[in-house]
PyMOL commands that place a pseudoatom at each C-alpha (Angstrom):
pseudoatom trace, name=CA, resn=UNK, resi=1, chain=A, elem=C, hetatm=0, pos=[30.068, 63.405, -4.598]
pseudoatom trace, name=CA, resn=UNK, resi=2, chain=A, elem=C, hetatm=0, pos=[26.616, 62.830, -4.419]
pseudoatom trace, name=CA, resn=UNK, resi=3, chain=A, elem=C, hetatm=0, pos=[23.780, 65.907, -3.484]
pseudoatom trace, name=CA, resn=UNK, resi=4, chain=A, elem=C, hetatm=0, pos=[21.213, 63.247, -2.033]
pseudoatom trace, name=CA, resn=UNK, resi=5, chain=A, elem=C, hetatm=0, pos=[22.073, 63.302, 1.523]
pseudoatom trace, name=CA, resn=UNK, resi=6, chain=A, elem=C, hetatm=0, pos=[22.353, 66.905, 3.288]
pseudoatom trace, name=CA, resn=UNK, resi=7, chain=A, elem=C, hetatm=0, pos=[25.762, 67.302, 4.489]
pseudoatom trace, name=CA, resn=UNK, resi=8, chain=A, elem=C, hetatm=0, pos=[26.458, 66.269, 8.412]
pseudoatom trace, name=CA, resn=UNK, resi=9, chain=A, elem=C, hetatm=0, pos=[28.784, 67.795, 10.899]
pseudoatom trace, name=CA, resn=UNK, resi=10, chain=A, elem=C, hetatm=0, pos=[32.029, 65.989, 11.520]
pseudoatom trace, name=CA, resn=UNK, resi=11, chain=A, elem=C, hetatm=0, pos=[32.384, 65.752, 15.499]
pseudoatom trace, name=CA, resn=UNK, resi=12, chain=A, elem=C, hetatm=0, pos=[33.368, 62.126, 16.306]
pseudoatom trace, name=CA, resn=UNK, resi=13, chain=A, elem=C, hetatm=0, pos=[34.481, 59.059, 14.722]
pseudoatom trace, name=CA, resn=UNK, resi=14, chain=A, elem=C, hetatm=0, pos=[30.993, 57.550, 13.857]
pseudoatom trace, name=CA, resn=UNK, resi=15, chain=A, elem=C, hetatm=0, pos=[29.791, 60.722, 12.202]
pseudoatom trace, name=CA, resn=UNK, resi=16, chain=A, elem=C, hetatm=0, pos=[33.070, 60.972, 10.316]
pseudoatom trace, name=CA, resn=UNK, resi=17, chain=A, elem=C, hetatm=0, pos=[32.125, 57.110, 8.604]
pseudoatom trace, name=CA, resn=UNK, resi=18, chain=A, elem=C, hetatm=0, pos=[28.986, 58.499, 8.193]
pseudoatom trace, name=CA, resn=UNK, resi=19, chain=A, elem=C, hetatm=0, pos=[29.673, 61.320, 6.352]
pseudoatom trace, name=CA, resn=UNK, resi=20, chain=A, elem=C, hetatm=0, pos=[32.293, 59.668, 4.027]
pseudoatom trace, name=CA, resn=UNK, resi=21, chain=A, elem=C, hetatm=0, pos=[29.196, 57.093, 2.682]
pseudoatom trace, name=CA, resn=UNK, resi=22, chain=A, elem=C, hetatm=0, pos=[26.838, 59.104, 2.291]
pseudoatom trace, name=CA, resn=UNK, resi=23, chain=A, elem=C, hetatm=0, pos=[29.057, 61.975, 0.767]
pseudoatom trace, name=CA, resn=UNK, resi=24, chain=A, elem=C, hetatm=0, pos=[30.307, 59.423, -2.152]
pseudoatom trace, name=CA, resn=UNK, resi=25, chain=A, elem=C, hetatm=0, pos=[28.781, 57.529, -4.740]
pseudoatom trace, name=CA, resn=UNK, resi=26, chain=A, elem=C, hetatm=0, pos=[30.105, 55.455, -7.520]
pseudoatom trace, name=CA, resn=UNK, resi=27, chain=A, elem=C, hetatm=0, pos=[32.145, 52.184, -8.012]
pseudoatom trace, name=CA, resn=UNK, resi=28, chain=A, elem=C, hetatm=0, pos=[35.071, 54.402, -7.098]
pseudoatom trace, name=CA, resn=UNK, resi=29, chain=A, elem=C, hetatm=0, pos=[36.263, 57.098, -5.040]
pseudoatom trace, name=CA, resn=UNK, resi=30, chain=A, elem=C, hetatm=0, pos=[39.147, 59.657, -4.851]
pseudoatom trace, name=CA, resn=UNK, resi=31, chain=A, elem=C, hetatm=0, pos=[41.286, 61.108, -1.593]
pseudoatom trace, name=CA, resn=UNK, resi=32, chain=A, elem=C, hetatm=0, pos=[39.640, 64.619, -3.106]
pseudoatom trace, name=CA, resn=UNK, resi=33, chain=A, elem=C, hetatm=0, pos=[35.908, 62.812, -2.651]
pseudoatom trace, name=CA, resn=UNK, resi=34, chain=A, elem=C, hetatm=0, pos=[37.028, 61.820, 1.379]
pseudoatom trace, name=CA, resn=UNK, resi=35, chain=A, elem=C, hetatm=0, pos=[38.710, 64.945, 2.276]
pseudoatom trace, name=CA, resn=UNK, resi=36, chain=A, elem=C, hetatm=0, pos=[35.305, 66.991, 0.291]
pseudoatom trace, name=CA, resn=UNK, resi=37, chain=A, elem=C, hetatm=0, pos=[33.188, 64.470, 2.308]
pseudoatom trace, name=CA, resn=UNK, resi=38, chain=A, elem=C, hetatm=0, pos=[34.471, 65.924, 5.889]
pseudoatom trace, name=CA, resn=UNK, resi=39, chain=A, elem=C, hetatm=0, pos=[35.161, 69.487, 4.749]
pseudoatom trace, name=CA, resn=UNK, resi=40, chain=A, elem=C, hetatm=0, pos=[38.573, 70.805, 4.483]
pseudoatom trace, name=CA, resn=UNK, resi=41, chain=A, elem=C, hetatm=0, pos=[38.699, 74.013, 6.534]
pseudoatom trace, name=CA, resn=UNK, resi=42, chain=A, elem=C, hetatm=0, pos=[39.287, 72.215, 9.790]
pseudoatom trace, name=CA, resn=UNK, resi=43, chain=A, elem=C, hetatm=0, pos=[42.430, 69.794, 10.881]
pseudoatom trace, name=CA, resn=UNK, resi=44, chain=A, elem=C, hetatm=0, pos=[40.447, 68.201, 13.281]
pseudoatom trace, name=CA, resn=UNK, resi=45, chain=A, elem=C, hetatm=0, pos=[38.288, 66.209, 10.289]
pseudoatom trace, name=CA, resn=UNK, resi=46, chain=A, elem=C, hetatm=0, pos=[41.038, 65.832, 8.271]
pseudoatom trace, name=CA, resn=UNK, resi=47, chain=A, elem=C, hetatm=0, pos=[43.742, 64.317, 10.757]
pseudoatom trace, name=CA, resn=UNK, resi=48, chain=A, elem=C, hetatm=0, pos=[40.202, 62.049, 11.875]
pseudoatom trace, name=CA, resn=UNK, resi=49, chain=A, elem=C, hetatm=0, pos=[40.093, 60.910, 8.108]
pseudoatom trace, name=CA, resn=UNK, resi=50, chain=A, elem=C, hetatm=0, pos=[43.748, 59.944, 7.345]
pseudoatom trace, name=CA, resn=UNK, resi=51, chain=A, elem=C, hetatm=0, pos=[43.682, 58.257, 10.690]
pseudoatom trace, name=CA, resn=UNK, resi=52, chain=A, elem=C, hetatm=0, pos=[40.591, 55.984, 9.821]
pseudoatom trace, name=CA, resn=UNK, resi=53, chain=A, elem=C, hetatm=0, pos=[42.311, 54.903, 6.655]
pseudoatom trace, name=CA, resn=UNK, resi=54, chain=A, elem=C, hetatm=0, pos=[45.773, 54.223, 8.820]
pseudoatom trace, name=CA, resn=UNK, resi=55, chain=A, elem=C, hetatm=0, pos=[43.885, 51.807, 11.025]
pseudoatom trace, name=CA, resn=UNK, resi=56, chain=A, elem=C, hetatm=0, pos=[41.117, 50.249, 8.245]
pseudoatom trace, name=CA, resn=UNK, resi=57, chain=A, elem=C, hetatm=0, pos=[41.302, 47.567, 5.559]
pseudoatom trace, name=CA, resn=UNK, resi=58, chain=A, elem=C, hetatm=0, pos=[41.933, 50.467, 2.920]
pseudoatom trace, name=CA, resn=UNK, resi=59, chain=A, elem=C, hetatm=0, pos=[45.308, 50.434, 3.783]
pseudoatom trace, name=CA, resn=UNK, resi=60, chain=A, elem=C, hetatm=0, pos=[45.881, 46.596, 2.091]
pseudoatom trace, name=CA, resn=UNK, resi=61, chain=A, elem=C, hetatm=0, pos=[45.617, 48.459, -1.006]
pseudoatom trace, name=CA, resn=UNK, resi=62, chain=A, elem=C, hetatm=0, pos=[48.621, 48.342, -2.592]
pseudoatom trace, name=CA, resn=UNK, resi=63, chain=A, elem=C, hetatm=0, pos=[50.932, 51.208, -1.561]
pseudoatom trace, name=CA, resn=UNK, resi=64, chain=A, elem=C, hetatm=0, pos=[48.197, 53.511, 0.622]
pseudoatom trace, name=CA, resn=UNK, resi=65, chain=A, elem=C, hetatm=0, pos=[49.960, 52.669, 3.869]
pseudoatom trace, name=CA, resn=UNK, resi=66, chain=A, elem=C, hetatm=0, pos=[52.937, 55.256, 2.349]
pseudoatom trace, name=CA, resn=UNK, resi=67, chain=A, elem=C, hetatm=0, pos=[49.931, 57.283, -0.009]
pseudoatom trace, name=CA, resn=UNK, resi=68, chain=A, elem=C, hetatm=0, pos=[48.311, 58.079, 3.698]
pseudoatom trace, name=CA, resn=UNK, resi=69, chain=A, elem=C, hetatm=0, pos=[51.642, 58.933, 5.303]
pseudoatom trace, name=CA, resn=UNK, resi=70, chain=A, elem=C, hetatm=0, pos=[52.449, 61.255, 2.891]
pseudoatom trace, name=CA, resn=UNK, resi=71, chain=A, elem=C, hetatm=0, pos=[48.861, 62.702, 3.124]
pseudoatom trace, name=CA, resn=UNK, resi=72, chain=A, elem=C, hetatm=0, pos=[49.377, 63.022, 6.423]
pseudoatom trace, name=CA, resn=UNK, resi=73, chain=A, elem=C, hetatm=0, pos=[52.871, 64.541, 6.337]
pseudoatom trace, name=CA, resn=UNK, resi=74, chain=A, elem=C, hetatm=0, pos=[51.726, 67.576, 3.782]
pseudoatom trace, name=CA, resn=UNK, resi=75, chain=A, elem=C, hetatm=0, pos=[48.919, 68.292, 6.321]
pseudoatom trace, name=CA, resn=UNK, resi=76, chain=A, elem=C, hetatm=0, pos=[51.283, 67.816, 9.439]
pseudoatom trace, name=CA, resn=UNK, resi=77, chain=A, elem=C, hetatm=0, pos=[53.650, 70.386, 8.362]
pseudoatom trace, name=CA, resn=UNK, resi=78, chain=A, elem=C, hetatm=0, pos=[51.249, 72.668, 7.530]
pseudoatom trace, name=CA, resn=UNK, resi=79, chain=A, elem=C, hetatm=0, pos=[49.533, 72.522, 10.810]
pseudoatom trace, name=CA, resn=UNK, resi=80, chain=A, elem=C, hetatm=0, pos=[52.876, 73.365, 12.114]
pseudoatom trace, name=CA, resn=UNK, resi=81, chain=A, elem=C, hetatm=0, pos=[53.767, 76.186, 9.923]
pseudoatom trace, name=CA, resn=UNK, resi=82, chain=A, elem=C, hetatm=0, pos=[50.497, 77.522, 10.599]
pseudoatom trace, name=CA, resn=UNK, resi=83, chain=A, elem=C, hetatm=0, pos=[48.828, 77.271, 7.503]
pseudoatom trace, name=CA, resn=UNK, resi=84, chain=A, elem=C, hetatm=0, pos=[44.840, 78.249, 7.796]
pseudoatom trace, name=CA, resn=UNK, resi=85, chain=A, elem=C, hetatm=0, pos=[43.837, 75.523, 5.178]
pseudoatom trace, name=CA, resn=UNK, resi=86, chain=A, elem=C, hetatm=0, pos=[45.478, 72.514, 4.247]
pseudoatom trace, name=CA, resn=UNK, resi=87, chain=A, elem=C, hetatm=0, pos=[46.704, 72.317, 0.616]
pseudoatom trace, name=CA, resn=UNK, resi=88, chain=A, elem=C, hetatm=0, pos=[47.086, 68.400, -1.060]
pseudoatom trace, name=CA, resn=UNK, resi=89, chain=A, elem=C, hetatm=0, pos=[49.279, 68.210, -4.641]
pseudoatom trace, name=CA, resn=UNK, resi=90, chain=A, elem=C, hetatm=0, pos=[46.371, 67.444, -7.308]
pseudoatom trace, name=CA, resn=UNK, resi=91, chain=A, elem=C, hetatm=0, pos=[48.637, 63.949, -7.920]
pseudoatom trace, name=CA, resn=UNK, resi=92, chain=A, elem=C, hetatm=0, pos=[47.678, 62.785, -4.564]
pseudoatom trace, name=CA, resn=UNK, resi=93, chain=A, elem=C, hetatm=0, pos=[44.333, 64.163, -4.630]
pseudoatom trace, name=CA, resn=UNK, resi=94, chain=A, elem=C, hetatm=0, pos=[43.347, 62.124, -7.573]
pseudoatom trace, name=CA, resn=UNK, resi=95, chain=A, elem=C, hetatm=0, pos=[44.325, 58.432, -6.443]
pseudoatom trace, name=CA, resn=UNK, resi=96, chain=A, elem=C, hetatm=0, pos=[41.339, 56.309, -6.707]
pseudoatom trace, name=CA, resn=UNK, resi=97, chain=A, elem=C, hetatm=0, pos=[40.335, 52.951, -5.117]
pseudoatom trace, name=CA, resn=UNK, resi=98, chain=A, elem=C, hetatm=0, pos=[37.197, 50.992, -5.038]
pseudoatom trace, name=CA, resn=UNK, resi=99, chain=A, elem=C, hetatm=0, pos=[34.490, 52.205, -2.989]
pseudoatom trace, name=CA, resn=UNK, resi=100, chain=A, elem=C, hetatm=0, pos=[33.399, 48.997, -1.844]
pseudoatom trace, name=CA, resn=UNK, resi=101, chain=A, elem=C, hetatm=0, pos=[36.631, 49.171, 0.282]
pseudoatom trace, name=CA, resn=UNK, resi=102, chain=A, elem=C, hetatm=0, pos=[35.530, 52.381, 2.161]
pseudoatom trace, name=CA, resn=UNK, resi=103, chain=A, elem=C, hetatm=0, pos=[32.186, 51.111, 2.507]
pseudoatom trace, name=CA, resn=UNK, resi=104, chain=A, elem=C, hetatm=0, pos=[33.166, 47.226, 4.051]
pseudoatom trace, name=CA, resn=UNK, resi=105, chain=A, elem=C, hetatm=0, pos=[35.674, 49.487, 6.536]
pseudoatom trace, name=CA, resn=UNK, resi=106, chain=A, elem=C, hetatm=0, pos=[33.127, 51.322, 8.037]
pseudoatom trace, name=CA, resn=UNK, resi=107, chain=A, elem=C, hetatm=0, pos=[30.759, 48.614, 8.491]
pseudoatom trace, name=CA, resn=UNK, resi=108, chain=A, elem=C, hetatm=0, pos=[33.485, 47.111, 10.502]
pseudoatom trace, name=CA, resn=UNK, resi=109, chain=A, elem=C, hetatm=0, pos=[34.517, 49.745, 12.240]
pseudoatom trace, name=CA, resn=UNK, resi=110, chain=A, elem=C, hetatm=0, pos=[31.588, 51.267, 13.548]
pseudoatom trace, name=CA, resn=UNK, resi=111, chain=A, elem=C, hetatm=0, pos=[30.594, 49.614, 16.464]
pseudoatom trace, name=CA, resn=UNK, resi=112, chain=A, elem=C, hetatm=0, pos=[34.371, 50.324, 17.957]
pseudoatom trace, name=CA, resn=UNK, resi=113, chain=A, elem=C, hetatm=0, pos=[33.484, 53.936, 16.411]
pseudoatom trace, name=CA, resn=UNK, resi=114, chain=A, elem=C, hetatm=0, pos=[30.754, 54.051, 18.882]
pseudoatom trace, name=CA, resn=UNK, resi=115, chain=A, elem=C, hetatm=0, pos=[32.226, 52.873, 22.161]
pseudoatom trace, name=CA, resn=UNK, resi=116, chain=A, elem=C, hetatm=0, pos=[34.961, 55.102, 21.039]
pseudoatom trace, name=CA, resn=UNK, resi=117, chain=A, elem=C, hetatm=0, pos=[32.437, 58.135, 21.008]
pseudoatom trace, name=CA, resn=UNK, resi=118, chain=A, elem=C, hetatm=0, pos=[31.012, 57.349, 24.513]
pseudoatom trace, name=CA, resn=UNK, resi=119, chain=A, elem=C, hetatm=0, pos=[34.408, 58.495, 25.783]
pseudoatom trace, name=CA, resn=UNK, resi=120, chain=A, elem=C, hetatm=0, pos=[34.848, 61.537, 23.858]
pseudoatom trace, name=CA, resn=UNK, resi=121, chain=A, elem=C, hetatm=0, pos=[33.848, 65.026, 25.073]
pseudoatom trace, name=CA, resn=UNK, resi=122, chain=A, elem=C, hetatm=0, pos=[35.215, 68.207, 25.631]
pseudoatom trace, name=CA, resn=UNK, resi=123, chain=A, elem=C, hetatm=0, pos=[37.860, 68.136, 29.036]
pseudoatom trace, name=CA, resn=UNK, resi=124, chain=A, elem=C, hetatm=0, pos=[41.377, 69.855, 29.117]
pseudoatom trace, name=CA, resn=UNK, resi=125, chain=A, elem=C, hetatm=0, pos=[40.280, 71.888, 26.351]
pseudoatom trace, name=CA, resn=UNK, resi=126, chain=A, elem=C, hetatm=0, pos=[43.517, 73.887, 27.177]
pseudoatom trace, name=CA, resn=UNK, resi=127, chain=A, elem=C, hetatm=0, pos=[45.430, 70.788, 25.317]
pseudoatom trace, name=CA, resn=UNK, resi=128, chain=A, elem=C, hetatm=0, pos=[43.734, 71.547, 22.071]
pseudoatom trace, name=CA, resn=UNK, resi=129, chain=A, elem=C, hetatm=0, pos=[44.209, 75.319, 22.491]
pseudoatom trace, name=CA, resn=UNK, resi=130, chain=A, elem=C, hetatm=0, pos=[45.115, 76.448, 18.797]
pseudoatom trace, name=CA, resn=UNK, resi=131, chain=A, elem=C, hetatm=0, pos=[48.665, 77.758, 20.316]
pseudoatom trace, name=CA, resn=UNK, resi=132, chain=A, elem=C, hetatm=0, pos=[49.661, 74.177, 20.974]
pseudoatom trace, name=CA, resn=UNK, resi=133, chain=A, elem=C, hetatm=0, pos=[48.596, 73.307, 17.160]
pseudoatom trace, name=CA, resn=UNK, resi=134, chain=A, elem=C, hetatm=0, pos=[52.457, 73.832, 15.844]
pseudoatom trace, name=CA, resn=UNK, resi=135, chain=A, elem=C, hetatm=0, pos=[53.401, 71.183, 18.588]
pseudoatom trace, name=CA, resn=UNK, resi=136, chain=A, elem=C, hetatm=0, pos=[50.842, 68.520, 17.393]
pseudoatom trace, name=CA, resn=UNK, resi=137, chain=A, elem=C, hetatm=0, pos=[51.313, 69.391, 14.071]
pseudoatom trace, name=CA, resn=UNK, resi=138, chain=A, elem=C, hetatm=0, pos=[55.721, 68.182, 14.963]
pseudoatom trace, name=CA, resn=UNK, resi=139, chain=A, elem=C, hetatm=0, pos=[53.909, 65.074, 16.731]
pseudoatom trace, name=CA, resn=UNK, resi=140, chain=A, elem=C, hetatm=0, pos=[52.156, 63.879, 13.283]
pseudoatom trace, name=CA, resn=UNK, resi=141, chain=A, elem=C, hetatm=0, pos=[55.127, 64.818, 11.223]
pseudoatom trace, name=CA, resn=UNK, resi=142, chain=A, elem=C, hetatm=0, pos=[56.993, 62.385, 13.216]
pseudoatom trace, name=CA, resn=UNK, resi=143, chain=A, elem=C, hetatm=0, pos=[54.098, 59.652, 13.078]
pseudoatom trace, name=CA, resn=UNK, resi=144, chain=A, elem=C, hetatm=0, pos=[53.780, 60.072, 9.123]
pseudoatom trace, name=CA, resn=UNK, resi=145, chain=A, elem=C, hetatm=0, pos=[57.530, 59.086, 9.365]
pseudoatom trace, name=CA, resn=UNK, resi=146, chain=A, elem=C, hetatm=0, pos=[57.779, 56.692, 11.404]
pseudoatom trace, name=CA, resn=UNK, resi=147, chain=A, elem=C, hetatm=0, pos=[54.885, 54.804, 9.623]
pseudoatom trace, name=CA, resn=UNK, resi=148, chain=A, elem=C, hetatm=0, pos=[57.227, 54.781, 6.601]
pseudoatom trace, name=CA, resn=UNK, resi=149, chain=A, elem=C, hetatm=0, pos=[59.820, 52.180, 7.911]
pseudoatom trace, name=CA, resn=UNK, resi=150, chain=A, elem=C, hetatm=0, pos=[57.096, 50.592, 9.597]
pseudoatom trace, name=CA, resn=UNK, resi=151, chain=A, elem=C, hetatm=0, pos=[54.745, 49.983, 7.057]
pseudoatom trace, name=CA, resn=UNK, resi=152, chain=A, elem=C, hetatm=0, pos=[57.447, 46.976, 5.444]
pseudoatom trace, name=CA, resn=UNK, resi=153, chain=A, elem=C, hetatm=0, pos=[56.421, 44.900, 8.126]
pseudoatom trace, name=CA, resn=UNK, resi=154, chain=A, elem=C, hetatm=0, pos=[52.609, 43.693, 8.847]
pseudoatom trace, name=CA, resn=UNK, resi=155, chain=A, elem=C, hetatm=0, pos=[50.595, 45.715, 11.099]
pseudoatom trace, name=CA, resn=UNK, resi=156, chain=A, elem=C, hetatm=0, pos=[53.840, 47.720, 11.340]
pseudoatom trace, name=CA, resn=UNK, resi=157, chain=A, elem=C, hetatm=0, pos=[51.883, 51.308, 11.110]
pseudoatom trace, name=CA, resn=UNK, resi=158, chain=A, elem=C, hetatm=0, pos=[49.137, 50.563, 13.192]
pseudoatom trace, name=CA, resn=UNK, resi=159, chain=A, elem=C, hetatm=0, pos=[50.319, 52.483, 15.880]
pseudoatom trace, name=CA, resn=UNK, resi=160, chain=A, elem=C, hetatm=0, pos=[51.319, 55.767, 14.292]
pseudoatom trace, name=CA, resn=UNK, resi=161, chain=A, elem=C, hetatm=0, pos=[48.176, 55.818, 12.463]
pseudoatom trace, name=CA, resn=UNK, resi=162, chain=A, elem=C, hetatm=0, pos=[46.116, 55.044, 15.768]
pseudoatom trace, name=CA, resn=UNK, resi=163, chain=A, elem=C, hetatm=0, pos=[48.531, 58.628, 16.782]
pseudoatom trace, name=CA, resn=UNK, resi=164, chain=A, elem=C, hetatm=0, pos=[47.134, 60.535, 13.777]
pseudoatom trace, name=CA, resn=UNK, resi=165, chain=A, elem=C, hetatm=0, pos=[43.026, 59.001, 14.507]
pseudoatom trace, name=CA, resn=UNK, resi=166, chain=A, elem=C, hetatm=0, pos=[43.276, 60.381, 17.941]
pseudoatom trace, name=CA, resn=UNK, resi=167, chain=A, elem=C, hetatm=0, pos=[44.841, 63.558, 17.430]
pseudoatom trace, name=CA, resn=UNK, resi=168, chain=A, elem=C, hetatm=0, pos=[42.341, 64.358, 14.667]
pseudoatom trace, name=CA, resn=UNK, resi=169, chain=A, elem=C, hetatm=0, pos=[39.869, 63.030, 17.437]
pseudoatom trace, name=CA, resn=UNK, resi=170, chain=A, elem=C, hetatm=0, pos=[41.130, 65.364, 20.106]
pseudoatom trace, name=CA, resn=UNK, resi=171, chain=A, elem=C, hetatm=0, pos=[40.951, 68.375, 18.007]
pseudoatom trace, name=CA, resn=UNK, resi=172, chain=A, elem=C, hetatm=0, pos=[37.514, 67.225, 16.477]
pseudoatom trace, name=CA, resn=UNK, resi=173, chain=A, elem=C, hetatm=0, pos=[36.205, 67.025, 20.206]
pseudoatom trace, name=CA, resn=UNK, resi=174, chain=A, elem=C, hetatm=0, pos=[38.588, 69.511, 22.130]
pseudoatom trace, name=CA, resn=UNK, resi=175, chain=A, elem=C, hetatm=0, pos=[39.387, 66.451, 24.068]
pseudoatom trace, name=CA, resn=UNK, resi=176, chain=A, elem=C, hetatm=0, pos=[42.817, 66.773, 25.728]
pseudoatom trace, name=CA, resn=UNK, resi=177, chain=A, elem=C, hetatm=0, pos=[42.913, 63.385, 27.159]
pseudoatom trace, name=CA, resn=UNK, resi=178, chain=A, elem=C, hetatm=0, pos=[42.411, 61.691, 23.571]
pseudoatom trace, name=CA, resn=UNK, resi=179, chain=A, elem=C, hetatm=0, pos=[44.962, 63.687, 22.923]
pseudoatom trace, name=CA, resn=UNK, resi=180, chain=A, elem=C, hetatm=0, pos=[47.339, 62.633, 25.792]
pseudoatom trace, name=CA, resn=UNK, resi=181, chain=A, elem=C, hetatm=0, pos=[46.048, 58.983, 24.563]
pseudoatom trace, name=CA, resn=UNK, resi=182, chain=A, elem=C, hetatm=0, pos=[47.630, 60.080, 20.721]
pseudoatom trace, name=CA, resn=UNK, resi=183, chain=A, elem=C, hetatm=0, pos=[51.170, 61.169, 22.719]
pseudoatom trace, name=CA, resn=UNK, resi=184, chain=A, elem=C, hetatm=0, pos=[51.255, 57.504, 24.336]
pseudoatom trace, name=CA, resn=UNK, resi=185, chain=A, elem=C, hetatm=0, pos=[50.495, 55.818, 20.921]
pseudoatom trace, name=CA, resn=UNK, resi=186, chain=A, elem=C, hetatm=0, pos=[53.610, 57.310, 19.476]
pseudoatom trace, name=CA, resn=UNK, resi=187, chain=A, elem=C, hetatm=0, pos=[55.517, 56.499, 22.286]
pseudoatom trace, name=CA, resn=UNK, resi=188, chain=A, elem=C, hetatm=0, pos=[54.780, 52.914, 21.424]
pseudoatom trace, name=CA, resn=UNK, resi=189, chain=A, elem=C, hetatm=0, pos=[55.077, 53.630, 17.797]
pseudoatom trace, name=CA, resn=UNK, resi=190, chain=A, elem=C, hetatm=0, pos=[58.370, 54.501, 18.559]
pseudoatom trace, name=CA, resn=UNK, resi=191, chain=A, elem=C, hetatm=0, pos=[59.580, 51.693, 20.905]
pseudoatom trace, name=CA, resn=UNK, resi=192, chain=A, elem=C, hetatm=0, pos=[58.148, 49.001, 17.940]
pseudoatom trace, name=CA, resn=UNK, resi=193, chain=A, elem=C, hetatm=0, pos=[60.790, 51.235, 15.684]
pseudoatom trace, name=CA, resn=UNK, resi=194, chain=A, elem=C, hetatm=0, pos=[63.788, 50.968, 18.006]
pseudoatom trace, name=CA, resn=UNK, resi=195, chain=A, elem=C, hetatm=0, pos=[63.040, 46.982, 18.156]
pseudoatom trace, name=CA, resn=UNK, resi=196, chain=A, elem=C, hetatm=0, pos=[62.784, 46.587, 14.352]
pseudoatom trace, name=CA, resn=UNK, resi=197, chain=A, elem=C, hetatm=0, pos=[65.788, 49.185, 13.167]
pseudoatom trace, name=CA, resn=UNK, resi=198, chain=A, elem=C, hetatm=0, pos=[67.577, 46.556, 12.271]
pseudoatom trace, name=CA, resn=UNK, resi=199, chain=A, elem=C, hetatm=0, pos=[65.443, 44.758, 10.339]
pseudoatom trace, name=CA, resn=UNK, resi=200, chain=A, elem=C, hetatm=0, pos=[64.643, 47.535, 9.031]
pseudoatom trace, name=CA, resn=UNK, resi=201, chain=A, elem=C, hetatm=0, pos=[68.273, 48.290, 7.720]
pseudoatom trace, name=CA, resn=UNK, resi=202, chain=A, elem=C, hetatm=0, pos=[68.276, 45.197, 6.610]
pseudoatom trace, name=CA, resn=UNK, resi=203, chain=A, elem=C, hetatm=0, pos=[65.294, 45.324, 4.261]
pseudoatom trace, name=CA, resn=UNK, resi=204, chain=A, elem=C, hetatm=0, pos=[67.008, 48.693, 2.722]
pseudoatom trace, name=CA, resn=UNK, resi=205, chain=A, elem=C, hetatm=0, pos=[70.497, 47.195, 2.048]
pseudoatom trace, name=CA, resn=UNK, resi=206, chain=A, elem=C, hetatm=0, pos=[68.824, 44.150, 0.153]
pseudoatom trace, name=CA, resn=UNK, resi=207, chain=A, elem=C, hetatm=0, pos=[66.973, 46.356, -2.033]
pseudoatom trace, name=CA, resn=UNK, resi=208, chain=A, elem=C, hetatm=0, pos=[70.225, 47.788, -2.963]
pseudoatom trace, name=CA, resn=UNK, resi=209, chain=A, elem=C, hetatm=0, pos=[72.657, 45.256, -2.899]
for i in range(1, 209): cmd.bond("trace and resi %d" % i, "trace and resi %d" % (i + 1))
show_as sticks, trace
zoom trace
């Protein structure tokens, strides 16, 4: 991580792509260099991060649609057993992809990152309350697995992931209607699931027939 730039605050989704150039250097980067880059004593940041990468390019790398939902499950069921910081096996941690990836997704992503910001701020603050963290905590838990059946099929995961980017928003923000926005995104999530069971079943019984 480089020292160069001094170290901004994560509190929307443009200063989050921000922070996660100027925060890494090299040819290559590592989940520990993005989860470093937006600090790791907050869920808000972190939930922000892993659902950036859902929705981005970085997830046509070879398996980091599952790498993010699994990311995103450790975290999830931490946030609902209460866990004051999140904890990430060193294996996962140390997966490594070009930087040039992370880069070319935020230049593409930040002008939606900034009409995305002109909505946020903080309203029904009581939704974000840290008492109601166990239930969205359940709420990702369920997106991280639904984006595992749903990442076999192309843009399959979208959805959950957009669950996870405004949750992490929400919390980020104290927004409670980006976080009623996240409850409506899985809701979809899970009516794409219930259409594509099937297929779904099917896919599993070839690889082991």
């Amino acid at each position: 991580m480089t020292q160069a730039a001094a170290k901004r605050p994560v509190n929307n989704l443009e200063s989050l792509m921000l922070s996660l150039c100027e925060q890494t250097e090299g040819e290559s980067v590592t989940v520990r260099d993005l989860l470093d880059a937006v600090g790791r004593r907050a869920y808000g940041p972190i939930l922000l991060l892993l659902g950036f990468i859902s929705v981005s390019p970085l997830t046509l790398i070879p398996g980091a649609t599952w790498l993010v939902a699994l990311v995103t499950l450790l975290i999830s069921i931490q946030i609902v057993f209460g866990k004051k910081f999140p904890w990430v096996p060193r294996r996962l941690l140390d997966f490594e992809f070009k930087r040039e990836h992370l880069v070319s997704g935020v230049a593409g992503g930040r002008k939606y990152a900034k009409m995305i910001d002109h909505y946020v701020k903080p309203r029904l603050t009581f939704l974000t309350n840290p008492i109601i963290a166990p239930i969205i905590g359940l709420i990702c838990v369920a997106a991280a697995l639904i984006t595992i059946p749903l990442g076999l099929f192309p843009f399959g995961p979208v959805l959950p992931g957009l669950t996870i980017l405004l949750f992490g928003l929400a919390l980020t923000a104290r927004d409670g209607v980006f976080l009623l926005l996240a409850a409506a995104a899985l809701t979809g999530a899970i009516i794409i699931l219930v259409r594509v069971l099937p297929r779904v079943i099917g896919v599993i019984e070839s690889l082991f027939s």
